[in-house]
Backbone as JSON, one array per atom type, in Angstrom:
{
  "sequence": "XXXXXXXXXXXXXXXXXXXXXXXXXXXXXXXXXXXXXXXXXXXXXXXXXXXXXXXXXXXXXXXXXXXXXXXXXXXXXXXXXXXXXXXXXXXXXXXXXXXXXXXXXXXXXXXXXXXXXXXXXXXXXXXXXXXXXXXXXXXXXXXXXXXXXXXXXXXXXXXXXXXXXXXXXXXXXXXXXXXXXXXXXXXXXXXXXXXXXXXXXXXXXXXXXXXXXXXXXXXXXXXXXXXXXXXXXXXXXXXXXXXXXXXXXXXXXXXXXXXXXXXXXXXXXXXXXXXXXXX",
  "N": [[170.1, 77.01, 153.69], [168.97, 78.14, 150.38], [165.73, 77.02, 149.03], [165.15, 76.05, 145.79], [162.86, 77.32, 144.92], [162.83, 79.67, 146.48], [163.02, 83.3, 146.87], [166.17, 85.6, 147.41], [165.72, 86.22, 149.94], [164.73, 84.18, 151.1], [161.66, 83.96, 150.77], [158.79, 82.68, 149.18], [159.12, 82.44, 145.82], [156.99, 82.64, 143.1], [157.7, 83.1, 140.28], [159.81, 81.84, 140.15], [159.41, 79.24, 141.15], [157.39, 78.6, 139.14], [158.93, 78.74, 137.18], [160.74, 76.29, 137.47], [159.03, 74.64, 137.41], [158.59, 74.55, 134.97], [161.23, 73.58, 134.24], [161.29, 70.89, 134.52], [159.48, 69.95, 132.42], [160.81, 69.62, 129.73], [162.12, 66.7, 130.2], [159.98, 65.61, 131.39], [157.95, 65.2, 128.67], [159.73, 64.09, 127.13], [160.12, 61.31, 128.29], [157.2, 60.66, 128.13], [157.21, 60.21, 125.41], [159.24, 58.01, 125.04], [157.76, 56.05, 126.16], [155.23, 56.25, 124.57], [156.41, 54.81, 122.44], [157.23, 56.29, 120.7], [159.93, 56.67, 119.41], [160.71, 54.14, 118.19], [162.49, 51.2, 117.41], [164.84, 51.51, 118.47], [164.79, 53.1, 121.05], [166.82, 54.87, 122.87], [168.73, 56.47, 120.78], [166.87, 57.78, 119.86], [166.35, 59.72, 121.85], [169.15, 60.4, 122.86], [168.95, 62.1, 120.74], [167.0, 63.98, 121.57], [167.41, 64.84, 123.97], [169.78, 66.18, 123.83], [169.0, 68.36, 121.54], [166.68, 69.51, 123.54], [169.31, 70.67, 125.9], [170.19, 72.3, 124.37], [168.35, 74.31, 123.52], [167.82, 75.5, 126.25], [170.36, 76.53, 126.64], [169.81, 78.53, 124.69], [167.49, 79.65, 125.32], [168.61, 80.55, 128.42], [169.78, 82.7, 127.1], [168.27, 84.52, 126.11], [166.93, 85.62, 128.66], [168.0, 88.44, 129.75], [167.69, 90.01, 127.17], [165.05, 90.01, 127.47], [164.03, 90.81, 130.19], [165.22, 93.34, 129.81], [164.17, 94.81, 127.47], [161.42, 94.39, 128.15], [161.41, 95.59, 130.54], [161.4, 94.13, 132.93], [162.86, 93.2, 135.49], [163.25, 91.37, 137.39], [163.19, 89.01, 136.44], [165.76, 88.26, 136.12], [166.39, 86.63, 138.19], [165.95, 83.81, 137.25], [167.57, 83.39, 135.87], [169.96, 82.03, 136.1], [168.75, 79.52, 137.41], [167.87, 78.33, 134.73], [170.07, 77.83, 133.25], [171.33, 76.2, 134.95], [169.93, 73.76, 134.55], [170.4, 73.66, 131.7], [172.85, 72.19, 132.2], [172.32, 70.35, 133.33], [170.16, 68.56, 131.39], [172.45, 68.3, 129.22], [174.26, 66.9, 130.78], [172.96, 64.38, 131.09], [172.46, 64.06, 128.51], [174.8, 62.88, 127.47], [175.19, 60.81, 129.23], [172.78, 58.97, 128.79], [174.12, 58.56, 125.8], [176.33, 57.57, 126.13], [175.03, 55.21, 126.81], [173.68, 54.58, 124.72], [175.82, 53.49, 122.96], [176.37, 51.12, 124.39], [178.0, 51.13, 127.13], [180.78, 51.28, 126.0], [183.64, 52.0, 126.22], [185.81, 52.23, 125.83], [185.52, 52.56, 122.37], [183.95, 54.83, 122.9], [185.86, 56.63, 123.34], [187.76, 57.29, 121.61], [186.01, 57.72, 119.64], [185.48, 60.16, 120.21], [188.04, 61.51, 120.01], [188.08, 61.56, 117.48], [186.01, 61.98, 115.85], [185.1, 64.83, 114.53], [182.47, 66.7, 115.21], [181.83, 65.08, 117.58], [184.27, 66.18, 119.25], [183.85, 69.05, 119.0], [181.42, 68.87, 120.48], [182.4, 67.82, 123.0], [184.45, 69.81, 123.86], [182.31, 72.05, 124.14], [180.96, 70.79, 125.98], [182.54, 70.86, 128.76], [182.82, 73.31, 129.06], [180.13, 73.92, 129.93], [180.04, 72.74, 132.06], [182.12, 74.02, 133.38], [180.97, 76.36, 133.63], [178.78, 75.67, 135.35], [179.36, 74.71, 137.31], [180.93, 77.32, 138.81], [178.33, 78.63, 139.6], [177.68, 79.35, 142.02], [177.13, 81.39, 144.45], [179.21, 81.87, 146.37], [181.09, 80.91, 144.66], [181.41, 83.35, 143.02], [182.68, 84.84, 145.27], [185.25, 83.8, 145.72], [186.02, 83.96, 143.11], [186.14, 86.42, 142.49], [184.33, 89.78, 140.85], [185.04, 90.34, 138.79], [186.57, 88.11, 137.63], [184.95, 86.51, 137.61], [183.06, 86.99, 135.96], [183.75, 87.19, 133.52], [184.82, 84.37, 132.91], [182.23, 83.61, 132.94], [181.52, 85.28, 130.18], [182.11, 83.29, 128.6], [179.75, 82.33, 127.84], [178.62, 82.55, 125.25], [180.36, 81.71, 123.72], [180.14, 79.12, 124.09], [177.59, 78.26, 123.46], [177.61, 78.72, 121.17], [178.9, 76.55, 120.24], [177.91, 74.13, 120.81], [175.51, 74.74, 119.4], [176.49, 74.67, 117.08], [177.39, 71.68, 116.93], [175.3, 70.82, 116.7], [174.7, 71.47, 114.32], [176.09, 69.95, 112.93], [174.9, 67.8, 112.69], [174.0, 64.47, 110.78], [171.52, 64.82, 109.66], [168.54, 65.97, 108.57], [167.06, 69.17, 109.93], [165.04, 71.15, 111.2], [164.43, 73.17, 113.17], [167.02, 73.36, 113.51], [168.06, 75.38, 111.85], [166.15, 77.05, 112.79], [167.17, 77.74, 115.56], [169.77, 78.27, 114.98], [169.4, 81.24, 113.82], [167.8, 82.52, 115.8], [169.31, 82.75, 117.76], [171.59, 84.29, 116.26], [170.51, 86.33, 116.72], [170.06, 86.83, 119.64], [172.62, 87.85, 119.73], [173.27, 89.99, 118.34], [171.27, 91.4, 119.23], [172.59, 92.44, 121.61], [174.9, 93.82, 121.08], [173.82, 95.81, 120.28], [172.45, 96.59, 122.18], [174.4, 97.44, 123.65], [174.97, 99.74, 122.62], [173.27, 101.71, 123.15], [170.48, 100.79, 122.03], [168.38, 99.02, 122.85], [165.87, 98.69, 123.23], [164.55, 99.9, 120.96], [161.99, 100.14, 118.82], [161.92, 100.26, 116.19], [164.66, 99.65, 115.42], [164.47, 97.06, 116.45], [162.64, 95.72, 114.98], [164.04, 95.87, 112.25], [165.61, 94.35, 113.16], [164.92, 91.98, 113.49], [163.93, 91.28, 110.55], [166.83, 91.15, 109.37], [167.39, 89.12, 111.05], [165.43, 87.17, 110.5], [166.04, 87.31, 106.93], [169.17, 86.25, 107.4], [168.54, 83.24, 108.47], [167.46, 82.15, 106.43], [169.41, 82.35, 104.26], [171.45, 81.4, 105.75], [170.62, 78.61, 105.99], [170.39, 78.13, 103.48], [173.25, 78.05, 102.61], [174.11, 76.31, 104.28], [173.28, 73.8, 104.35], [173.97, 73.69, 101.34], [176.64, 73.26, 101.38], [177.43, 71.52, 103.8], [175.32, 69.01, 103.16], [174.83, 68.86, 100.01], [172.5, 70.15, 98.99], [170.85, 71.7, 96.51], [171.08, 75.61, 96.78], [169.45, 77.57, 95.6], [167.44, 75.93, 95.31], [166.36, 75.63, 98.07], [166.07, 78.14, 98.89], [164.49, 79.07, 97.44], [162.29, 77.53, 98.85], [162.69, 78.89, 101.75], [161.56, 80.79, 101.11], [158.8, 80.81, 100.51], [155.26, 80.37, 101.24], [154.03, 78.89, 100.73], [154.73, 76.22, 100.53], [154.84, 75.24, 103.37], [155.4, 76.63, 106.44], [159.03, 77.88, 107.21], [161.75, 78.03, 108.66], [162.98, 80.34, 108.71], [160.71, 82.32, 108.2], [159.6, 81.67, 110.77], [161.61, 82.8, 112.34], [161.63, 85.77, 111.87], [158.58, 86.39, 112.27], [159.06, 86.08, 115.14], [160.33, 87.36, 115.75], [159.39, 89.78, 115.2], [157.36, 89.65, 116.85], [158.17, 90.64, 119.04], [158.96, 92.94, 118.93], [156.59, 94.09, 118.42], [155.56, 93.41, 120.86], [156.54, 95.25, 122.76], [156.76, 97.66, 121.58], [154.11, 98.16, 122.27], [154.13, 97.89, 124.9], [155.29, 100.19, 125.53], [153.93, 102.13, 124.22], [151.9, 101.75, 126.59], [152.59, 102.36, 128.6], [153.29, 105.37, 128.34], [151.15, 106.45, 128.19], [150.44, 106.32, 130.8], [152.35, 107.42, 132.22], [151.28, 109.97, 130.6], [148.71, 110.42, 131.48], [149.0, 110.29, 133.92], [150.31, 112.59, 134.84]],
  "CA": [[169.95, 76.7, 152.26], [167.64, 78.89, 149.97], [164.93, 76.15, 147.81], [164.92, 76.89, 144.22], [161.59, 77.83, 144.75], [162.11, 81.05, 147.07], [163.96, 83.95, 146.11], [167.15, 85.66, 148.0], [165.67, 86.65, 150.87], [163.92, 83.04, 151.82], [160.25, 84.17, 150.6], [158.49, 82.06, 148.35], [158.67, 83.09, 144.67], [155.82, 82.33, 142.0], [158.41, 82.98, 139.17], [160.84, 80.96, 140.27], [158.71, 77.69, 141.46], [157.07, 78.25, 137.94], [160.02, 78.15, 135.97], [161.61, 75.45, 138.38], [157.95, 73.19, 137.29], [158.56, 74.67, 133.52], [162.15, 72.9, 133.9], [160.49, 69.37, 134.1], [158.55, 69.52, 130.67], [161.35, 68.27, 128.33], [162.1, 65.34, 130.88], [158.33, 64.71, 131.16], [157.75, 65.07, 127.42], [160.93, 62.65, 126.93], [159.47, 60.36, 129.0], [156.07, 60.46, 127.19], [157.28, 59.58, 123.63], [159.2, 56.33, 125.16], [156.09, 55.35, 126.79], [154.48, 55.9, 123.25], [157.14, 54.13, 121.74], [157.67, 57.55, 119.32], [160.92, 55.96, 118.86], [160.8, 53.36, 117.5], [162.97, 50.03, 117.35], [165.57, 51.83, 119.17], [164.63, 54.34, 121.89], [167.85, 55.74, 123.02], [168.38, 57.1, 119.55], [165.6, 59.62, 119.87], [166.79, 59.82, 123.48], [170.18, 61.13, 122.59], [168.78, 63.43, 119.77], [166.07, 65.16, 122.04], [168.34, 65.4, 125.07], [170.47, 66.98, 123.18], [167.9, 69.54, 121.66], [166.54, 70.65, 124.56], [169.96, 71.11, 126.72], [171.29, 73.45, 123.74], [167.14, 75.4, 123.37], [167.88, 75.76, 127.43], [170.89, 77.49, 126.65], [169.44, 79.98, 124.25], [166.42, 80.32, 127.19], [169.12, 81.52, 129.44], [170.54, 84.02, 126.92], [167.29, 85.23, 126.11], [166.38, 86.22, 129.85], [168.25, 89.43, 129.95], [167.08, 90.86, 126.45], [163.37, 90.12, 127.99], [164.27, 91.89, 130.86], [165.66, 94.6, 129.53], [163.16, 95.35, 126.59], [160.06, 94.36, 128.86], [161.32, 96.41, 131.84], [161.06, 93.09, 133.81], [164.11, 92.84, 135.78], [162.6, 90.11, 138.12], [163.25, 87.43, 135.41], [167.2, 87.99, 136.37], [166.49, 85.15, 139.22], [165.66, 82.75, 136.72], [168.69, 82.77, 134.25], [170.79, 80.81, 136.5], [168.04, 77.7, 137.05], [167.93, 78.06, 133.58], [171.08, 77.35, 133.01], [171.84, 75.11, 135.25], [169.3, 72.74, 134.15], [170.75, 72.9, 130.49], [174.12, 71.69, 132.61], [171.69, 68.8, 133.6], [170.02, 68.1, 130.13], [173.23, 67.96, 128.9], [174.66, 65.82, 131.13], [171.51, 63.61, 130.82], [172.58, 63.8, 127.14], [175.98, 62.18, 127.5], [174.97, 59.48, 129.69], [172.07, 58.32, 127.4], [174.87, 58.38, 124.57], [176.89, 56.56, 126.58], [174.19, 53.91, 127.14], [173.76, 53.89, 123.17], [177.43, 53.21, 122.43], [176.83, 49.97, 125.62], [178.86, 51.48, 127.28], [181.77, 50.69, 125.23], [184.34, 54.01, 126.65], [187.2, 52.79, 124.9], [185.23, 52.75, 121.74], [183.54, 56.19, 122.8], [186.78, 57.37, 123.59], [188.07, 57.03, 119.87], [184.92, 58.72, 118.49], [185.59, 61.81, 120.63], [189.2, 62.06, 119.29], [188.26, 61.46, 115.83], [184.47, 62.7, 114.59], [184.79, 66.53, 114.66], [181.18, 66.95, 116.18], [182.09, 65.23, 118.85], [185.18, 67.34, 119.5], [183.0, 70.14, 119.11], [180.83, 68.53, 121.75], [183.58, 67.73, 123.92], [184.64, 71.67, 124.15], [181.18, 72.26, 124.73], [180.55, 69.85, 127.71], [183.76, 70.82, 129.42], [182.88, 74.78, 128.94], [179.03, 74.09, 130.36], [180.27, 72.52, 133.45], [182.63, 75.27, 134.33], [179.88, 77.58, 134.4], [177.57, 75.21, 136.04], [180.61, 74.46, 138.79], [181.02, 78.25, 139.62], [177.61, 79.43, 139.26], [176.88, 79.58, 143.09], [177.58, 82.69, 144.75], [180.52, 81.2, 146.75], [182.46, 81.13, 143.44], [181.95, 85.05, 143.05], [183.5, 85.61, 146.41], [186.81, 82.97, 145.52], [187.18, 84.41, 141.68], [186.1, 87.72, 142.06], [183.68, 89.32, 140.15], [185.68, 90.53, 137.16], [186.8, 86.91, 136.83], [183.71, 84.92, 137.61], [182.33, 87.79, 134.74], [185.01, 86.85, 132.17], [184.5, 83.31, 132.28], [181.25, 83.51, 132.15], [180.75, 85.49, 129.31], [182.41, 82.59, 127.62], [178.31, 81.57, 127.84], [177.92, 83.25, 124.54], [181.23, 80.92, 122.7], [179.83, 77.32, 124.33], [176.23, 78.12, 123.3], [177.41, 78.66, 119.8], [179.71, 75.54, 119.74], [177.0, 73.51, 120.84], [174.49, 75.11, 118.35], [177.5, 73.89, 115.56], [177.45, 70.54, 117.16], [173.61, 70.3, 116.48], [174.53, 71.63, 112.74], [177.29, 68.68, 112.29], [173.92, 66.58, 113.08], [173.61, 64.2, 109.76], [169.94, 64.61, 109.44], [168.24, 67.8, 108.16], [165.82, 69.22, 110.6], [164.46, 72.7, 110.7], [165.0, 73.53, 114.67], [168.63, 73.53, 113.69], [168.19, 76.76, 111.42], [165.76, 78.19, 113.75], [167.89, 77.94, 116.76], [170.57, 79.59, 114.41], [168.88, 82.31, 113.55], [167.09, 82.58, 117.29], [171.36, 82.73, 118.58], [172.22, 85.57, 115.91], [169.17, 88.02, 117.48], [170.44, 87.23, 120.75], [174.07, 87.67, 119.84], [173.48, 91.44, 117.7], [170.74, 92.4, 120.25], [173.74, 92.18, 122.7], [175.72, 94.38, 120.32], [172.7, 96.73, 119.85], [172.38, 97.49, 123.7], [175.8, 98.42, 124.43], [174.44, 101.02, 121.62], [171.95, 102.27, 124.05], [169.17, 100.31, 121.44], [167.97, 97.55, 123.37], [164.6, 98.45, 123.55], [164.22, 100.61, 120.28], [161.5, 99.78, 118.21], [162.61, 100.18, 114.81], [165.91, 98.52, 115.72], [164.29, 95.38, 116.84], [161.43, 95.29, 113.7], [165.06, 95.62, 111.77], [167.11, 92.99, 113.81], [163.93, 91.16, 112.89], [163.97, 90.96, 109.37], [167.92, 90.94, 109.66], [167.28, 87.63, 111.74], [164.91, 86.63, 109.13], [167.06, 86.56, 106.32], [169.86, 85.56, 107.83], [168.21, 82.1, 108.69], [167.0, 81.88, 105.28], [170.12, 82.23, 103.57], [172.06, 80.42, 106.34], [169.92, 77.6, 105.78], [170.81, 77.79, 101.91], [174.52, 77.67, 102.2], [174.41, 75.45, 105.12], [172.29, 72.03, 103.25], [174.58, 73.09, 100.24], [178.06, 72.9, 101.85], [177.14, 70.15, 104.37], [174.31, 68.07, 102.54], [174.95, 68.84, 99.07], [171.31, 70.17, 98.38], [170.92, 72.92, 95.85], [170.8, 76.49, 97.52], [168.34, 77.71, 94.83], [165.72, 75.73, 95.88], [166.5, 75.95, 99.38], [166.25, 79.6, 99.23], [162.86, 79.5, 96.95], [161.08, 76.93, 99.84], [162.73, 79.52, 102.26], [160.9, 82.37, 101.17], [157.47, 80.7, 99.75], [154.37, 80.04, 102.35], [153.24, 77.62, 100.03], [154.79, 74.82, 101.14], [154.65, 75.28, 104.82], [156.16, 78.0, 107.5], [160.32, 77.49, 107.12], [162.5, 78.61, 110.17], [163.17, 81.83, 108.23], [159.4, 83.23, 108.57], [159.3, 81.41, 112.14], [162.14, 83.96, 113.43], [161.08, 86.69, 111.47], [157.61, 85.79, 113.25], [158.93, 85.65, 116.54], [161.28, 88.99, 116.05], [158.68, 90.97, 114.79], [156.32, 89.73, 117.99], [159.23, 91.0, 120.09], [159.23, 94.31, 118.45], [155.14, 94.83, 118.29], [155.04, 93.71, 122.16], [157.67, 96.4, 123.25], [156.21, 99.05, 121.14], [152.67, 97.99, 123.0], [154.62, 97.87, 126.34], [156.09, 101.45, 125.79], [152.65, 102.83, 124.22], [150.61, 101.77, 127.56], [153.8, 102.97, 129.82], [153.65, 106.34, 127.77], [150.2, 106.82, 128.31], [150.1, 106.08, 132.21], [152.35, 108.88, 132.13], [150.62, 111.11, 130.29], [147.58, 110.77, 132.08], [149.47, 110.48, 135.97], [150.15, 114.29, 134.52]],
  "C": [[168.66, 77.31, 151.71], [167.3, 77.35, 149.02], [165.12, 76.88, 146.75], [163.4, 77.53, 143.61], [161.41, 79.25, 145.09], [163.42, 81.75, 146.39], [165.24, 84.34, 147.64], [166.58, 85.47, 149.34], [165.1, 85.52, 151.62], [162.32, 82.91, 151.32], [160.27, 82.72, 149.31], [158.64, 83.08, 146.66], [158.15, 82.24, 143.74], [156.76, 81.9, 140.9], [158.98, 82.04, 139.13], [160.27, 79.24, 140.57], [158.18, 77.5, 139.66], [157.98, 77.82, 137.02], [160.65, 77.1, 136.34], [160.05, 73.62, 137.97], [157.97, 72.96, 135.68], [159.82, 73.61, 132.83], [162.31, 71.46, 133.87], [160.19, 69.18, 132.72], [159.52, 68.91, 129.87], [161.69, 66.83, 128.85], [160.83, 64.52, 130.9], [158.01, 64.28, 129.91], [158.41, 63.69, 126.82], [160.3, 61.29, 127.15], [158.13, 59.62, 128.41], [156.58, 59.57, 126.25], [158.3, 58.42, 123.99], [158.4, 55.71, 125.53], [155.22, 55.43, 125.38], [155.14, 55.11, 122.34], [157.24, 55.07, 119.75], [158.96, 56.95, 118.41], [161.33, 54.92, 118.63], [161.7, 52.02, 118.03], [164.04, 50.75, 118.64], [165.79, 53.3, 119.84], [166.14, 55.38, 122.54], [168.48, 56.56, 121.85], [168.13, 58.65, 119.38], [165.73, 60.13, 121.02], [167.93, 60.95, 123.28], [169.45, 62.33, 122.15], [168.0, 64.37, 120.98], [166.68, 65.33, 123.53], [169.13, 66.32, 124.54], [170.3, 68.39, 122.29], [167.66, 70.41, 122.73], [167.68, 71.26, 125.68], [170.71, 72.93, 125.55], [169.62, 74.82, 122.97], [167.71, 75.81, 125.14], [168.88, 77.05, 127.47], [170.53, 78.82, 126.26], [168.53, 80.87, 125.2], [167.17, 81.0, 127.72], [169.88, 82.93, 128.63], [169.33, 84.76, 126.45], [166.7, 85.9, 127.51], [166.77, 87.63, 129.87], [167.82, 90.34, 128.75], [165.69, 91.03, 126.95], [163.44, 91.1, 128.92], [164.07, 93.1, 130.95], [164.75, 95.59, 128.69], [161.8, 95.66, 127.39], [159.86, 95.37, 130.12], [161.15, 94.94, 133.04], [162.04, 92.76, 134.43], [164.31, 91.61, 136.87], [163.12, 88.82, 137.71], [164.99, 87.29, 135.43], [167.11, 86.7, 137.28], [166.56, 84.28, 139.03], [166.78, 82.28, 136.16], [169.64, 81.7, 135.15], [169.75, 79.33, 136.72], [168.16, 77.72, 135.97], [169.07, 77.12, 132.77], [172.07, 76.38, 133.29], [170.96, 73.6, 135.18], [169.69, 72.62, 132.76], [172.09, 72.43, 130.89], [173.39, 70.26, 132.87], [171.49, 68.01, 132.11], [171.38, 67.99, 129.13], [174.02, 66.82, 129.47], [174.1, 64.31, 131.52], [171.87, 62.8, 129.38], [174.03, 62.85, 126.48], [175.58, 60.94, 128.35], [173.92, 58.37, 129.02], [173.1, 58.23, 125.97], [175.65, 57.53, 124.96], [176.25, 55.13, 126.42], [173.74, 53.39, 125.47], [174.94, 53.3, 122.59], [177.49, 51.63, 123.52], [177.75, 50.31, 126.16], [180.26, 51.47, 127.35], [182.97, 52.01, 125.38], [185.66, 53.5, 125.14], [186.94, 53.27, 122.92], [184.37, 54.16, 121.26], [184.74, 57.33, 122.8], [187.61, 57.91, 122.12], [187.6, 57.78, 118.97], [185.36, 60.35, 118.89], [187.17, 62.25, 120.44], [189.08, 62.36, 118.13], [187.01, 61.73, 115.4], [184.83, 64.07, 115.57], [183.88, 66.97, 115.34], [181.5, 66.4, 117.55], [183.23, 65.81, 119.77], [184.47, 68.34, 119.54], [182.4, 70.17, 120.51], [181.69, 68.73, 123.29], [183.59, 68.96, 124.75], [183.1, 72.06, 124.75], [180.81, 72.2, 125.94], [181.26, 70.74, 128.9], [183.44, 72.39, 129.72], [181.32, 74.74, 129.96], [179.11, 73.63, 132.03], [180.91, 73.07, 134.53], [181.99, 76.23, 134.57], [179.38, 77.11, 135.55], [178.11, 75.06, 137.89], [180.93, 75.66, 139.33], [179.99, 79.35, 139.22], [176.96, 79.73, 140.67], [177.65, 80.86, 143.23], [178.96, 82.76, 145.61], [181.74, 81.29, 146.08], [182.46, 82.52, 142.99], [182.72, 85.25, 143.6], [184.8, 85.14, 145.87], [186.95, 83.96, 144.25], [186.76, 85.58, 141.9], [185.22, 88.13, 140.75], [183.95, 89.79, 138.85], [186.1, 89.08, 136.69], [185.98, 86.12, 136.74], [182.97, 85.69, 136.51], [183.06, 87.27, 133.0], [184.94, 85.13, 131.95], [182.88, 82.59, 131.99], [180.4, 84.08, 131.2], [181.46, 84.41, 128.18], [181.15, 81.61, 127.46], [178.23, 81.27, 125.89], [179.26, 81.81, 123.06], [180.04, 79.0, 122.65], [178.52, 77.02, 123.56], [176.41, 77.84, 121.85], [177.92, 77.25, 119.57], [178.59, 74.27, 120.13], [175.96, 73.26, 119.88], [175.56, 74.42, 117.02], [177.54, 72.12, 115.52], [175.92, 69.44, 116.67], [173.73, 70.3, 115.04], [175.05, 70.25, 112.17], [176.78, 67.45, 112.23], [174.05, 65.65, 111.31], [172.53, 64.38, 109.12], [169.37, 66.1, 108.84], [166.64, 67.97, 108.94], [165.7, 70.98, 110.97], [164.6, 73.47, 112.01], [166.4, 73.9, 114.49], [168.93, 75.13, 112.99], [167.22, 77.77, 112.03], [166.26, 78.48, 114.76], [168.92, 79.2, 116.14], [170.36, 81.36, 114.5], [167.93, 82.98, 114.97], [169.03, 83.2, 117.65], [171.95, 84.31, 117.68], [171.36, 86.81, 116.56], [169.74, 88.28, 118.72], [172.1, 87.91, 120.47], [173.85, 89.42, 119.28], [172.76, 92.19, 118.45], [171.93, 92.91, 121.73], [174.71, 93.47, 122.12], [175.21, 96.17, 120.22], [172.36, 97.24, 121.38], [173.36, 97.9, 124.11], [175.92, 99.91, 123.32], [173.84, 101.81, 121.71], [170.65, 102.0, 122.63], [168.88, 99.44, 121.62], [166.78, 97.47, 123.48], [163.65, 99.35, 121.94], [163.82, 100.07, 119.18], [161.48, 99.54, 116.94], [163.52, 99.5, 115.03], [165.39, 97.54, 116.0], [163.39, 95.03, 115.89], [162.91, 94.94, 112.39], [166.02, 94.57, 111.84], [166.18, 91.95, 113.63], [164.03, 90.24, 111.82], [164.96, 90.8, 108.87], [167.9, 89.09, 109.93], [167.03, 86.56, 110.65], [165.86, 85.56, 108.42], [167.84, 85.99, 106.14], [169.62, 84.04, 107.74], [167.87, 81.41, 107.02], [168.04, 81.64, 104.5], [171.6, 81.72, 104.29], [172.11, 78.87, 105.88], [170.59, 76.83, 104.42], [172.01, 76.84, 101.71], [174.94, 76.49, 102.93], [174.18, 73.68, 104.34], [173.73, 72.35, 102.45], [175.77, 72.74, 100.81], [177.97, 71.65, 102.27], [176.11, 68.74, 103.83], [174.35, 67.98, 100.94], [173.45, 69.34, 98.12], [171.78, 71.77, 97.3], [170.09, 74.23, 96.49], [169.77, 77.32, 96.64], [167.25, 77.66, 95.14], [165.66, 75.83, 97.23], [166.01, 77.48, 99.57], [164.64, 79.51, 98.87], [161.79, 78.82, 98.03], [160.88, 77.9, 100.78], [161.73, 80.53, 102.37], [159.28, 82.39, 100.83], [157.0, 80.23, 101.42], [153.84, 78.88, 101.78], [152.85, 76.03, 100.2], [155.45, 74.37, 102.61], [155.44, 76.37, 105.27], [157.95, 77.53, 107.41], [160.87, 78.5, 108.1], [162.81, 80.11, 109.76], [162.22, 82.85, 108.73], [159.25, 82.73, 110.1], [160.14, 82.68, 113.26], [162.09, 84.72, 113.23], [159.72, 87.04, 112.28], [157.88, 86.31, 114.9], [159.87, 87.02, 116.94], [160.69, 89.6, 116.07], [157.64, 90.76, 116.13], [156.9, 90.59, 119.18], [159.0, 92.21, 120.16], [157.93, 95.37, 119.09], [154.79, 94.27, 120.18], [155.83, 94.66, 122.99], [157.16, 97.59, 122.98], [154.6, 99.56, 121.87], [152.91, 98.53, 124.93], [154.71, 99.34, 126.28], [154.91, 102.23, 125.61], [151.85, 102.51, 125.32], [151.89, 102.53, 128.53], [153.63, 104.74, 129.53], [152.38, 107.59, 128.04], [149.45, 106.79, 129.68], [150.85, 107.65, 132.91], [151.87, 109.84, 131.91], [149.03, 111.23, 131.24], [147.96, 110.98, 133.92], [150.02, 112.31, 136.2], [149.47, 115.14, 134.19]]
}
């Protein structure tokens, strides 16, 4: 049995113990804010909600590993995407048993909800899709399905992640993680689109898929409140785009695209110049 600490070969790996101590923090954190009594009168609540957060940020983590990779030249960080992923199979299933325990665990009355509220149908599909990865993500299940089929059902990563991310939208509440995740999920989803383009690492293209991202989120955001919440997309759009009255998930992934872009272009200008001088 390899630890999730060492890599194939038995050695210890750094990366992998780190990201394996990194995959604690939302459990620890969790843990914290009931011990502070963050939540209030009724802790499972905020339990659900932030279980449920971080199993569907975990996901995007694991679909972000291979653009890093690929852009950074770091191909190392392939070892990781499966803990990754199989710890948002945990935090998820973390996230159903704390929901359970909010409902008392009342099934026939949970059973009811998950026929009949839409989100949790959503969910449902979700769950059911995260566990068939999580169930043939050892290497065992390559050999049995083969790896055109253990490839094919798991690029159905890219459906569950979104139906999850919809499940977070169908939330009642209005919270600003929900249109940055969005807009975080379309970068990964067109950068995906954009490397089978041979531009996965091309600097203009990613300052573009940037400000793409951007707007997107911004005018996601809009239509999203107005359809589902009834707010006016007007002002939604004008908070969107002003600094005035704080940072809005729009400029956060704009922000976080354009860091993408200017550390790639940094990466390639010191790579460019190791060359030129090793000549």
């Amino acid at each position: 049995m390899i630890g999730p600490w060492q890599d194939r070969s038995g050695r210890f790996s750094a990366l992998k113990a780190g990201t394996l101590a990194l995959m604690f923090g939302p459990a620890l954190y969790l843990t914290y804010q009931v011990e502070t009594h963050q939540f209030g009168a009724i802790p499972l609540a905020g339990m659900t909600y932030w279980s449920g957060v971080w199993a569907t940020a975990l996901l995007l983590l694991a679909l972000a590993v291979t653009p890093a990779a690929t852009i950074f030249r770091l191909s190392q960080l392939i070892i990781v995407r499966r803990m990754i992923g199989v710890t948002a199979l945990v935090y998820t299933i973390a996230h159903i048993i704390i929901y359970f325990a909010l409902r008392f665990w009342n099934f026939a009355s949970i059973a009811n909800e998950m026929v009949t509220r839409f989100t949790l149908i959503v969910a449902t599909v979700s769950t059911i899709g995260i566990i068939a990865l999580g169930a043939t993500s050892l290497d065992s299940a390559i050999k049995r399905m083969g790896l055109l089929g253990w490839n094919r059902l798991h690029n159905l990563v890219y459906a569950i992640t979104g139906l999850a991310l919809f499940h977070y939208l169908l939330s009642p509440g209005l919270y600003g993680s929900q249109y940055l995740m969005s807009g975080m999920f379309l970068w990964l989803m067109v950068w995906r689109v954009l490397a089978r383009r041979g531009k996965a690492s091309d600097i203009k293209t990613l300052a573009l898929l940037a400000v793409a991202s951007g707007l997107f989120t911004a005018f996601f955001e809009a239509l999203w409140t107005w359809v589902y919440h009834g707010y006016a997309p007007l002002e939604t759009l004008s908070f969107n785009f002003s600094l005035l009255l704080g940072v809005s998930p729009a400029w956060e992934v704009l922000a976080l695209g354009l860091l993408i872009a200017g550390a790639a272009f940094i990466r390639q200008a010191v790579r460019s110049k190791r060359q030129a001088s090793a000549t």
